[in-house]
C-alpha positions as CSV (number, residue, x, y, z in Angstrom):
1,X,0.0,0.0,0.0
2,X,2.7,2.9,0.9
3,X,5.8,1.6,-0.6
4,X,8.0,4.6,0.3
5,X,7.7,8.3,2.1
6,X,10.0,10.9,0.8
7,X,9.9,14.2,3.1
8,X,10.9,16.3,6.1
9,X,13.1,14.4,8.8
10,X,11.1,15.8,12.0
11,X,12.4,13.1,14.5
12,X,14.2,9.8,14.9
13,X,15.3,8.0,17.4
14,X,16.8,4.4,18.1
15,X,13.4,3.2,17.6
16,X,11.3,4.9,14.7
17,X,11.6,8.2,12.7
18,X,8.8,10.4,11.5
19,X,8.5,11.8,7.8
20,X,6.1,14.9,7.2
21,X,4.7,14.3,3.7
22,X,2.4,16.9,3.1
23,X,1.5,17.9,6.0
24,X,1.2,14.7,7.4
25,X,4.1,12.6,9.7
26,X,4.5,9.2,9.2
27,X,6.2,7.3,12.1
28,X,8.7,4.0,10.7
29,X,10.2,2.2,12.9
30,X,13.5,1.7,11.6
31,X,16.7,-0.9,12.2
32,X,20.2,0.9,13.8
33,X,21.5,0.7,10.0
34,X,19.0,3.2,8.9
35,X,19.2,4.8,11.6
36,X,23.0,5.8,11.0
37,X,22.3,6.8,7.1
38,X,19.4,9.3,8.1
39,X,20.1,13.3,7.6
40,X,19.6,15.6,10.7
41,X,16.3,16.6,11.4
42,X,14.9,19.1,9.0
43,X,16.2,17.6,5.5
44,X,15.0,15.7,3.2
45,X,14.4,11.5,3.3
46,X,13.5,9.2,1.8
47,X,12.4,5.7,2.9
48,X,11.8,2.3,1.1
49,X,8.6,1.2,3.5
50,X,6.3,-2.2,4.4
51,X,3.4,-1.2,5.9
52,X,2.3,-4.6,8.4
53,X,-1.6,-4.5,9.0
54,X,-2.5,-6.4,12.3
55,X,-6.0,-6.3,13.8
56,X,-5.0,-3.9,16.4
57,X,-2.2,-1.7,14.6
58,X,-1.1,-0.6,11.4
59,X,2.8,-0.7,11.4
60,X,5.2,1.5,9.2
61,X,8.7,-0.1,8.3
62,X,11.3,2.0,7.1
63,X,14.3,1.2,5.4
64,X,17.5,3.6,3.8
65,X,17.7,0.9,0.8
66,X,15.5,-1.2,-1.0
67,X,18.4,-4.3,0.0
68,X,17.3,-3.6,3.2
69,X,13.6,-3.9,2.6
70,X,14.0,-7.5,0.7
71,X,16.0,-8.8,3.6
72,X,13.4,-7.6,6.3
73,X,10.3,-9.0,4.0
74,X,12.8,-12.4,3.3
75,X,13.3,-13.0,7.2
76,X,9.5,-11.7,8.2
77,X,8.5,-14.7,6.0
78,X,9.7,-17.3,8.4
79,X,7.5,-19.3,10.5
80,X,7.7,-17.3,14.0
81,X,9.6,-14.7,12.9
82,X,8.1,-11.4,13.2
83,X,8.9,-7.3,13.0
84,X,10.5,-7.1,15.9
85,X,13.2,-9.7,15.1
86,X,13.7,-8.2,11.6
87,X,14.5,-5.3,12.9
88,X,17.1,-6.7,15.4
89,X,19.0,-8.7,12.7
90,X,19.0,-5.6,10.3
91,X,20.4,-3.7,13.4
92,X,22.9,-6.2,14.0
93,X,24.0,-6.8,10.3
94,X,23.8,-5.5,6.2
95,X,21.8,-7.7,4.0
96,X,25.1,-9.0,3.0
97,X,26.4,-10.2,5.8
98,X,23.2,-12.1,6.8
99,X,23.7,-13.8,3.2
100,X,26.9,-14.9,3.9
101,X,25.5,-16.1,7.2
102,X,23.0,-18.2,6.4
103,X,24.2,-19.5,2.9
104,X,26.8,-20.7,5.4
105,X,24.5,-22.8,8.0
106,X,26.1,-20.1,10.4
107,X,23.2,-20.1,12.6
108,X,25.6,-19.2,15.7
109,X,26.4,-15.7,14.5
110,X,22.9,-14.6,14.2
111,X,22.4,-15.3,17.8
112,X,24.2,-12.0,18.3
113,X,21.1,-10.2,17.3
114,X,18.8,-8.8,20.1
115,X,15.7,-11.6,21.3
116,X,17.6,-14.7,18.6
117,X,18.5,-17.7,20.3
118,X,19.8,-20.5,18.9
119,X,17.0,-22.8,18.2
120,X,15.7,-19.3,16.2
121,X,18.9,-19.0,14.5
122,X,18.8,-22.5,13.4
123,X,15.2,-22.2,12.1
124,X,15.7,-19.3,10.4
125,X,19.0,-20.7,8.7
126,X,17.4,-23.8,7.3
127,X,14.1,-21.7,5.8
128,X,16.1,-19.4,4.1
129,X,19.3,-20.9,3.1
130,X,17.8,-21.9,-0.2
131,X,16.2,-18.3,-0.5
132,X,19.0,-15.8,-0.1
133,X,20.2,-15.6,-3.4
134,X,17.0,-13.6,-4.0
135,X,18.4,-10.9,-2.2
136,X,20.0,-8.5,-4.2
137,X,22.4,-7.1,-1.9
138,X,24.0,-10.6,-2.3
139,X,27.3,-10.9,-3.8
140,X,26.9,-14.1,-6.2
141,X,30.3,-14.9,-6.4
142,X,29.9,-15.0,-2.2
143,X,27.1,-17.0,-2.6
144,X,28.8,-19.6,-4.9
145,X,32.0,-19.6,-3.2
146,X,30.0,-20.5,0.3
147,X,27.9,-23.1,-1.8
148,X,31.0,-24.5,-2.8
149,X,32.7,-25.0,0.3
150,X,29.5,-27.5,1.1
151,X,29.9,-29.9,-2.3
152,X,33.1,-32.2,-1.5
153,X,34.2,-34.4,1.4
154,X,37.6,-32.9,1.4
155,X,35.9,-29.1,1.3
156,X,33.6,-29.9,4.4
157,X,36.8,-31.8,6.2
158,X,38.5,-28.2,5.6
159,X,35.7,-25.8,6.7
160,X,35.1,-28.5,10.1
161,X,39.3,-28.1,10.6
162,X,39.2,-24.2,10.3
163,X,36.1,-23.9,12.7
164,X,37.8,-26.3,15.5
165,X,41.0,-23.5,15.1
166,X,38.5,-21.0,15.9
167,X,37.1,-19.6,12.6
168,X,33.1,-19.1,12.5
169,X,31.6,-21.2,9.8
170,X,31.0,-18.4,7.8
171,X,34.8,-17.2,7.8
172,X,35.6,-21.2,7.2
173,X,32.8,-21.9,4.4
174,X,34.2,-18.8,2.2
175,X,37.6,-19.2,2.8
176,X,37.7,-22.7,1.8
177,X,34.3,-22.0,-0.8
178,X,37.1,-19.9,-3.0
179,X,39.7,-22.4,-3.3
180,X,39.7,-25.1,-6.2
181,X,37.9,-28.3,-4.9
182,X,39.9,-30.6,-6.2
183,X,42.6,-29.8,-3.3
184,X,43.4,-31.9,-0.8
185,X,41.6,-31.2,2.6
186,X,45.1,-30.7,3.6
187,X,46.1,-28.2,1.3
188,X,42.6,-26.3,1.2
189,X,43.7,-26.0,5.2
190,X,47.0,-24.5,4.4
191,X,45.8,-22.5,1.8
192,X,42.5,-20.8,3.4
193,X,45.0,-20.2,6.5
194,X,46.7,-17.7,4.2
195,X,43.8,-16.3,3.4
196,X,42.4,-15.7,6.4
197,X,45.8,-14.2,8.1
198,X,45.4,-11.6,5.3
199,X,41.4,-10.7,6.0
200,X,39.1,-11.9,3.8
């Protein structure tokens, strides 16, 4: 119904920021990312919105990029999942980041958002992981590189070394993910520690 609000900036806060369009302010509640790309109070915004209708409340959701948006509509579609998690997750991290995260079965590093334990995390992971290459902030070459890390015996024997030395699975999976497969799970190991002393 309102897919975006363009006008004056007349509050925000941690929570929500309010857009006068004509005359009229619009309350979104917004994540800490959009929070940090708004302009001060006074100047012109623009918002990519979902409006959520509930029986008691109509909710406003606004986002600084339409990346954003698809993640928070992609991760609202999740069986128990609702605004309020969204929001936490798209505090916590860029659409990008959850990609990598959950194209990587990295259920674990999700639990860092706000109200997501780990039985949430999980759920989540396994809904979506076939899901995220819709989102367009995704880097495909990521994407693949993770997805490849998952095919062989001697990739998975790699990823499961790297996350005993420490390594999140994520780090692991796209480290190893960008390697050629073929390698032995020794040498995949040698070579994705290079890789990771240099920052991925």
């Amino acid at each position: 119904m309102i897919a975006s609000v363009r006008g004056k900036l007349i509050y925000s806060d941690n929570a929500y920021a309010v857009v006068e369009c004509g005359g009229v302010g619009f309350k979104c509640f917004i994540t800490k990312n959009t929070l940090g790309r708004l302009p001060k109070r006074g100047e012109e915004v623009m918002l990519y919105t979902y409006l959520a209708v509930r029986e008691d409340a109509l909710d406003l959701y606004g986002f600084a990029d339409s990346d954003e948006l698809a993640a928070f509509k992609l991760i609202t579609s999740v069986s128990g999942v609702g605004a309020k998690i969204g929001l936490a997750l798209l505090s916590e991290f860029s659409p990008a980041d959850l990609t990598l995260y959950i194209a990587s079965n990295d259920a674990k590093m999700l639990t860092r958002a706000s109200g997501v334990g780990i039985k949430l995390a999980q759920r989540i992971v396994l809904e979506l992981k076939d899901k995220v290459g819709s989102l367009s902030a995704a880097d495909s070459e990521t994407v693949a590189a993770v997805g490849n890390a998952n095919i062989g015996g001697a990739t998975k024997e790699a990823v499961a070394a790297l996350v005993s030395l420490g390594y999140s699975q994520s780090e692991a999976s796209l480290a190893v993910g960008r390697l050629d497969p073929s390698l032995s799970a020794e040498e995949l190991i040698k070579q994705s520690l290079k890789t990771l002393a240099r920052g991925i």
